[in-house]
C-alpha positions in Angstrom: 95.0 154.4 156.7 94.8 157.8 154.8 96.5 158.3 151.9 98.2 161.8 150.8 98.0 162.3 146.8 100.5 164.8 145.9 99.4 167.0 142.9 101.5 168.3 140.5 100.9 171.6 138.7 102.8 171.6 135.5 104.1 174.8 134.3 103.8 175.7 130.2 107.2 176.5 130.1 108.4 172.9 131.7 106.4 170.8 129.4 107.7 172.9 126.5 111.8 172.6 127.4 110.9 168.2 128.2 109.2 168.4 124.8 112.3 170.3 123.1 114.2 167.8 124.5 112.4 164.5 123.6 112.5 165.9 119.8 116.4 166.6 120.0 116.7 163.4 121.9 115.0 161.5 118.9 117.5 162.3 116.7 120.2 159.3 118.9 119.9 156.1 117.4 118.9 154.3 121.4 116.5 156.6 121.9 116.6 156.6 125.4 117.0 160.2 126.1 113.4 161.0 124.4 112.1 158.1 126.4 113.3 159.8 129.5 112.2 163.4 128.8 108.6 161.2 128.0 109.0 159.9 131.4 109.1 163.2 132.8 106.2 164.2 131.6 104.0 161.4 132.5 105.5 162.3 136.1 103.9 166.0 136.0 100.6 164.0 135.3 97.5 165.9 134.7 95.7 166.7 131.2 99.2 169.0 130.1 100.6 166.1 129.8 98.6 164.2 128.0 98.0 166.8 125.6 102.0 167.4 125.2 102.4 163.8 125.0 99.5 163.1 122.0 101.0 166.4 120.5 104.2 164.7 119.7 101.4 161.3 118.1 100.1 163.9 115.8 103.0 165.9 115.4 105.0 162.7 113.9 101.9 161.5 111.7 102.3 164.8 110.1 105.5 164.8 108.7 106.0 163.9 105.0 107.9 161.2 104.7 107.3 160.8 101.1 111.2 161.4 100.3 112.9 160.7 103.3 115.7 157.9 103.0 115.1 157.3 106.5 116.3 159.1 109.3 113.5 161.3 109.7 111.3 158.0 109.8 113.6 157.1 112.1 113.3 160.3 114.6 109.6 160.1 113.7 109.2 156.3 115.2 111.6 157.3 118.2 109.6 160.2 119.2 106.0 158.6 118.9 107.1 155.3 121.0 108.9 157.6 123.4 105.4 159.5 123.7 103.7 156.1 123.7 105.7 155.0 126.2 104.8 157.9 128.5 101.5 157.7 127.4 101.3 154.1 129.0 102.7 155.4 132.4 99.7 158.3 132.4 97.7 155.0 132.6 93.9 155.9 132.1 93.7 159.6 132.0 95.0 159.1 128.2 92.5 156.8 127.4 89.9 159.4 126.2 92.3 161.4 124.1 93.8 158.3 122.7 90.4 156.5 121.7 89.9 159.7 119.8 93.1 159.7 117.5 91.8 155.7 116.6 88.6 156.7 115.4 89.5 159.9 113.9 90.5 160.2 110.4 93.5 157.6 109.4 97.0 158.9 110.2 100.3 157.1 111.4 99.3 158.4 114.9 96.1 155.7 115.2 98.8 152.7 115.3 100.6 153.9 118.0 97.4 154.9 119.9 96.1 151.4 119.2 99.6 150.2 121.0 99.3 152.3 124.0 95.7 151.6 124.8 96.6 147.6 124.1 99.1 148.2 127.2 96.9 150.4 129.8 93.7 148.1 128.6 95.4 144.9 127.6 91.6 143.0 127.6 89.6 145.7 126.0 91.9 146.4 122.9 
């Protein structure tokens, strides 16, 4: 039985308007649409994505939340599950990039890490 891989070449531009659009999504209490626009990343596959996807980790560990009453937490926490959740779907290609954010220096971005490499390598986390 052969087996046809299709490859997907991401363009800059397309991971940048899906990105734009998990952040504005983020803002929706459900956060479904930045889920979605995480799913469509993972489905261009490929390091771009993985890199736009850990972006949005370390992006969100950034922010100062030091007087926030909330909501940005809120859109912070929405965006990095959403980019956790398309993390997951990337499977193993995220592995390397991921295992680097947990033993880097501490940020907010390690515990989500820690959560997506618990789901692509349940036994091993």
């Amino acid at each position: 039985m052969t087996r046809c891989h299709t490859i997907v070449v991401a363009e800059p531009t397309q991971i940048s308007q899906l990105l734009k659009g998990l952040h504005r999504d983020a803002a929706w209490e459900d956060g479904q649409g930045a889920r979605q626009h995480a799913e469509a990343i993972a489905r261009l596959g490929g390091d771009a994505a993985v890199d736009a996807l850990i972006g949005v980790l370390v992006k969100m560990a950034a922010v100062d939340l030091s007087e926030d009453g909330g909501d940005v937490s809120d859109e912070c926490w929405r965006a990095s599950t959403a980019a956790v959740h398309g993390l997951t779907l990337l499977g193993q290609i995220a592995v390397p990039r991921l295992r680097a954010i947990v033993d880097g220096a501490e940020s907010r971005a390690q515990d989500y890490a820690i959560t997506a490499l618990s789901i692509i390598e349940p036994s091993s986390s």
